[in-house]
C-alpha positions in Angstrom: -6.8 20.0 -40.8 -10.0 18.2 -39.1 -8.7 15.3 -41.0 -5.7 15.4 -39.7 -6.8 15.3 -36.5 -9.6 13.6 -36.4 -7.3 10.6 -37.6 -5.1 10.9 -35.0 -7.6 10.8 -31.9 -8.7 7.0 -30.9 -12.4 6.8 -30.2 -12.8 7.1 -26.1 -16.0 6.2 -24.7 -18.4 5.8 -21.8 -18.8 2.5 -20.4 -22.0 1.1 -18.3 -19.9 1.0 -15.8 -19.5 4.9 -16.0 -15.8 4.7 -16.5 -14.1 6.2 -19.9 -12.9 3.3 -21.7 -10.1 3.8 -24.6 -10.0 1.9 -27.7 -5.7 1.5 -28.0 -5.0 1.1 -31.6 -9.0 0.6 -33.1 -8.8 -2.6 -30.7 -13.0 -2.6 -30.7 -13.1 -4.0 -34.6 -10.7 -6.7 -33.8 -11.1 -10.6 -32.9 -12.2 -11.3 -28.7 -14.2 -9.5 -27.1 -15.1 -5.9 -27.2 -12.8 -3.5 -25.3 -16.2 -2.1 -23.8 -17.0 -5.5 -22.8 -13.2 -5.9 -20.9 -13.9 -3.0 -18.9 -17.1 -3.5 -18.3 -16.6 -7.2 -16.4 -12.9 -5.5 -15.3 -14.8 -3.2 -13.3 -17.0 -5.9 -11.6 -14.3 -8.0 -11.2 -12.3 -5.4 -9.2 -15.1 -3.8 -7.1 -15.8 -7.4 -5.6 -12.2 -8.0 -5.1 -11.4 -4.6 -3.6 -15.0 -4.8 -2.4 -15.9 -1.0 -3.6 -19.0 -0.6 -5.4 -18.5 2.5 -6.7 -14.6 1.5 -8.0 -14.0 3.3 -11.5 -11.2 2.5 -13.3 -9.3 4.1 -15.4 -6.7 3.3 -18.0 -4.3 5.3 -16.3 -5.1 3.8 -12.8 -2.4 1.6 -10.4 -2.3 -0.1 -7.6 -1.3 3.1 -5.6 -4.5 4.8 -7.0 -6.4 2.0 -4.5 -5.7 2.0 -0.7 -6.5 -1.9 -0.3 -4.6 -3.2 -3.4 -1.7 -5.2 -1.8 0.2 -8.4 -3.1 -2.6 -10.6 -1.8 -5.6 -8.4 -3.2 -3.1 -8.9 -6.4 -2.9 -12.2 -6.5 -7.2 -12.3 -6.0 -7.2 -9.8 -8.9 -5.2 -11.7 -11.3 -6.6 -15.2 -10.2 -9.9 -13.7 -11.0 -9.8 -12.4 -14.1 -7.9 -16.0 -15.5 -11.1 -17.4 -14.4 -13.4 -15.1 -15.7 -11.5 -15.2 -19.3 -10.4 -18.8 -18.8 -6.9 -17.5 -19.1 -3.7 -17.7 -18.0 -0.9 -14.8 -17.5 3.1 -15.5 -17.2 4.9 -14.2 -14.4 6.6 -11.7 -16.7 3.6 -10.6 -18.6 1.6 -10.2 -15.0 5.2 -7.9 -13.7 5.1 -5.7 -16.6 2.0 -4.4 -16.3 2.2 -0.6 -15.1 -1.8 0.3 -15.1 -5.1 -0.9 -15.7 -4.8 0.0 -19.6 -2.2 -2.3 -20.1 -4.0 -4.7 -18.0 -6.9 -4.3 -20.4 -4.6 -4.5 -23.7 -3.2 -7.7 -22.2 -6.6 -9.4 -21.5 -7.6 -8.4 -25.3 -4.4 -10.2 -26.7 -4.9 -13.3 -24.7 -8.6 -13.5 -25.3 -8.7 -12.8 -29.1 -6.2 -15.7 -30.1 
């Protein structure tokens, strides 16, 4: 039985940013950075666009979890993170995005091809 579900649980963890930061599908082993590592700059990134320092996100969170996150702070947000990953999103990758997990998941994909 422990086997069972210890197989079944994914591996959640404390960040130095002090938010819990999943690991979606054992995504820490795989190529790009670290999922720790995402969240970690994520964080920065969104406390000095929402200019919060005390901002923790969440996988779970969206923008109605964060009063000042409009289309423009949106636009900052995603223009930001491009840069810091030298990246780029599609308009239809950036629209299905329903929370800061799959935000995350997305940066991971992008960064690790």
């Amino acid at each position: 039985m422990i086997s069972t579900l210890t197989a079944a649980v994914r591996p959640v963890f404390l960040s130095t940013t002090g938010c819990w930061c999943p690991d979606p599908a054992g995504a820490l082993f795989k190529g790009g950075p670290l999922m720790q590592d995402i969240y970690d700059t994520l964080t920065h990134i969104f406390r000095d666009v929402f200019d919060d320092d005390v901002l923790a996100l969440t996988p779970a969170m969206t923008a109605d979890d964060v009063d000042e996150w409009d289309s423009l702070t949106h636009i900052r947000l995603i223009v930001a993170v491009e840069q810091e990953w030298d990246i780029r999103f599609t308009v239809p990758e950036v629209t299905a995005l329903e929370n800061v997990g799959q935000f995350v998941e997305l940066i991971h994909r992008k960064t690790a091809s």
